[in-house]
N, C-alpha and C positions, 0 to 999 in steps of 0.2 A: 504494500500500500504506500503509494504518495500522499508527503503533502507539501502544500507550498504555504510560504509567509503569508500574514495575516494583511499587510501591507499590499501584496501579488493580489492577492486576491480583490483586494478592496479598490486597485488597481482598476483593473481587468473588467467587476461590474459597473464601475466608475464610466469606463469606457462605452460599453455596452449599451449604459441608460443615457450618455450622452448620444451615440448614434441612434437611438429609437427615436431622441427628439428633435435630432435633424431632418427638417424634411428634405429627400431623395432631390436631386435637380431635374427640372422638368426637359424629356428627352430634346434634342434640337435638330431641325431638320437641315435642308429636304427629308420629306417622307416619300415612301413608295407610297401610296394611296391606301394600299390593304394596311397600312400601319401605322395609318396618322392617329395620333392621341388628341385627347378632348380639349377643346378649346375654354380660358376662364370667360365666364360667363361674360356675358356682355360684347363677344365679340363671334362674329360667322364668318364660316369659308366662303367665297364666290366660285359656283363652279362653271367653268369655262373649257369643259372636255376634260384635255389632257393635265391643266392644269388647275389647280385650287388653290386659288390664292384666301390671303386675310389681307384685309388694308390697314394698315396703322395708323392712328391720329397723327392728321400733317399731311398724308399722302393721298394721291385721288386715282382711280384704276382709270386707266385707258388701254384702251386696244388699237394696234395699229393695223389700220384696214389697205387693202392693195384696191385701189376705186378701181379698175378694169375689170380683177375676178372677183373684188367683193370678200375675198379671201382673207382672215386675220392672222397675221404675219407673226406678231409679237403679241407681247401683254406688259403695258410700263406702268409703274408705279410714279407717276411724280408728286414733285414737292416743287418748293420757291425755288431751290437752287441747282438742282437738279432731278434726276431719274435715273431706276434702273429697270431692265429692259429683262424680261423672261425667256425663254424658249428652250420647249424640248426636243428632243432629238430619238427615234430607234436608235438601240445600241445592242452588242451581241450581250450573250448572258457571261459576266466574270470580264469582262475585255475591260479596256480603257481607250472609251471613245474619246475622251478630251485629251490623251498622251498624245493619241494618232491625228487628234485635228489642230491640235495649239501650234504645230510649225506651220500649216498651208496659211492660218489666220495669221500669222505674223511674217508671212513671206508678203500675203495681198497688201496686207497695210504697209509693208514696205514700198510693193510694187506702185501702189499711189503716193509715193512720194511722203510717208509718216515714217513712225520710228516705232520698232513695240520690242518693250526688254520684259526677260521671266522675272518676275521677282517670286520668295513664296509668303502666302499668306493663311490665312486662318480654313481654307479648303485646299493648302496644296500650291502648287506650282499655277500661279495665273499670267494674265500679260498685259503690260503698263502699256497702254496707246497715245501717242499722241501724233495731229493730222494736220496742217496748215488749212486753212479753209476759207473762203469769202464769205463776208458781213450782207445779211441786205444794203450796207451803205457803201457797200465796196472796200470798207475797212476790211483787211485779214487781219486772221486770231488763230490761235490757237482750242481745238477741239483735246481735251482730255477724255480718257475712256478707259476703262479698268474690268477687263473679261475672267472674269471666274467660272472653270467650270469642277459640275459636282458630279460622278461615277455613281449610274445606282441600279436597280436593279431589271437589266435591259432596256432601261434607259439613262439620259446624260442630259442634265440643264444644264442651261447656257447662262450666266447673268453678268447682263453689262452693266458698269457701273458710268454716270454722265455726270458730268460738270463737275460739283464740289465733293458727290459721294467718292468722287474716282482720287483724288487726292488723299498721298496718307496710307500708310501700310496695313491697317484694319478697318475692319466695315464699321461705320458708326449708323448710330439710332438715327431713325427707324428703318433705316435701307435695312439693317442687321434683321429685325424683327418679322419684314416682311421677306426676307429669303429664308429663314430659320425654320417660318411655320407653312414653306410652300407642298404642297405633296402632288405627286407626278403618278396619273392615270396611265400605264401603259398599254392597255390592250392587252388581249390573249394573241390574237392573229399575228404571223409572220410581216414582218416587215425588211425594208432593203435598210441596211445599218446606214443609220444617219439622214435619213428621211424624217422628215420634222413631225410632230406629232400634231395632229389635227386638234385646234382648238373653235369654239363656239361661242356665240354672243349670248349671255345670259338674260335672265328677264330683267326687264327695267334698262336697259341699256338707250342710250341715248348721243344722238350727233350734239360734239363736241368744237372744241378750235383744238389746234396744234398742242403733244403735250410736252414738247422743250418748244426752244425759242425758234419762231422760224430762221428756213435759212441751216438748219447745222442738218447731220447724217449722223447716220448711224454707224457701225461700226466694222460694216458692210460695204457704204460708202453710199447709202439710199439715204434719197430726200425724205423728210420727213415732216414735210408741207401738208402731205395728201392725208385726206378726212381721218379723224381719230374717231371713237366711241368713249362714252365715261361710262358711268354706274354710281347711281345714288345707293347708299349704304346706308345705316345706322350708327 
């Protein structure tokens, strides 16, 4: 028979009753869809197909619509200072669709005349963009742009970060909040790897204006003039 100090002991359930009163940290995403956890009260997903976003106080959803096929391309979150831009991607099952895509994206953005360096951040190896660009007033500037992508499970988001989010080695609030709690709808059906995932206009959805400043692109190198959609929330 053992025993231990009276001291170990008291140690030990010391320990014990301190971690029962810790509450656990609440998981953080991207979710696969089958495993998104419950939201606190007072807040709902929007669901938009492939993606389910939550809006955070500050931020306003848009969607960016292609006006020829009518087809929604993206899904931004913006604020006063800037936006970040969602999308998902087919990806194979265990692969790393964003290892295999992060050079052809930073060869393009070179090809147009930008610059894009890896730095790593709080999801991994991402890619710092920056793009010379014209003003509506003919002034050039400077486009900053910050692509994160997330690995999950046969599928890969995409999130770009715009103007002040993209600044700065960590994501800050609420750009943080709204990529933490987004969950990604993959479908059962085979798909061609890296085929974007069909997203949908939800109810309440409404013609909007532009949701950065006109005049800038994306990070693709599209205008981003052309008609947007919002979504009144709670």
């Amino acid at each position: 028979m053992k025993f231990r100090r009276k001291s170990d002991a008291t140690e030990s359930a010391g320990a014990a009753e301190a971690a029962q009163e810790t509450p656990a940290a609440a998981p953080e995403g991207p979710f696969d869809a089958a495993d998104l956890p419950e939201l606190p009260e007072g807040l709902q997903r929007i669901d938009l197909g492939s993606l389910l976003v939550v809006v955070p106080e500050g931020l306003e959803l848009r969607l960016q619509v292609d006006e020829a096929t009518e087809e929604i391309q993206a899904v931004l979150l913006a604020g006063a200072d800037g936006a970040i831009e969602l999308r998902a991607f087919a990806a194979p099952r265990g692969g790393d669709l964003w290892g295999d895509v992060r050079p052809q994206i930073a060869a393009d953005m070179v090809q147009r005349g930008g610059t894009a360096t890896e730095q790593e951040g709080r999801y991994g190896t991402e890619l710092l963009c920056e793009l010379t660009r014209t003003m509506p007033d003919g002034r050039t500037g400077k486009q900053l742009s910050r692509i994160l992508g997330v690995n999950g499970n046969r599928w890969m988001l995409r999130a770009t970060l715009i103007g002040a989010p993209a600044r700065g080695s960590d994501v800050a609030e609420p750009w943080l909040s709204a990529l933490t709690q987004v969950g990604v709808e993959r479908g059962q059906g085979a798909m061609p790897v890296g085929e974007a995932l069909d997203l949908v206009l939800p109810e309440g959805a409404r013609r909007v204006g532009p949701a950065v400043a006109p005049g800038t692109k994306d990070d693709r190198g599209r205008s981003t003039d052309h008609p947007h959609f919002g979504h009144d929330h709670d």
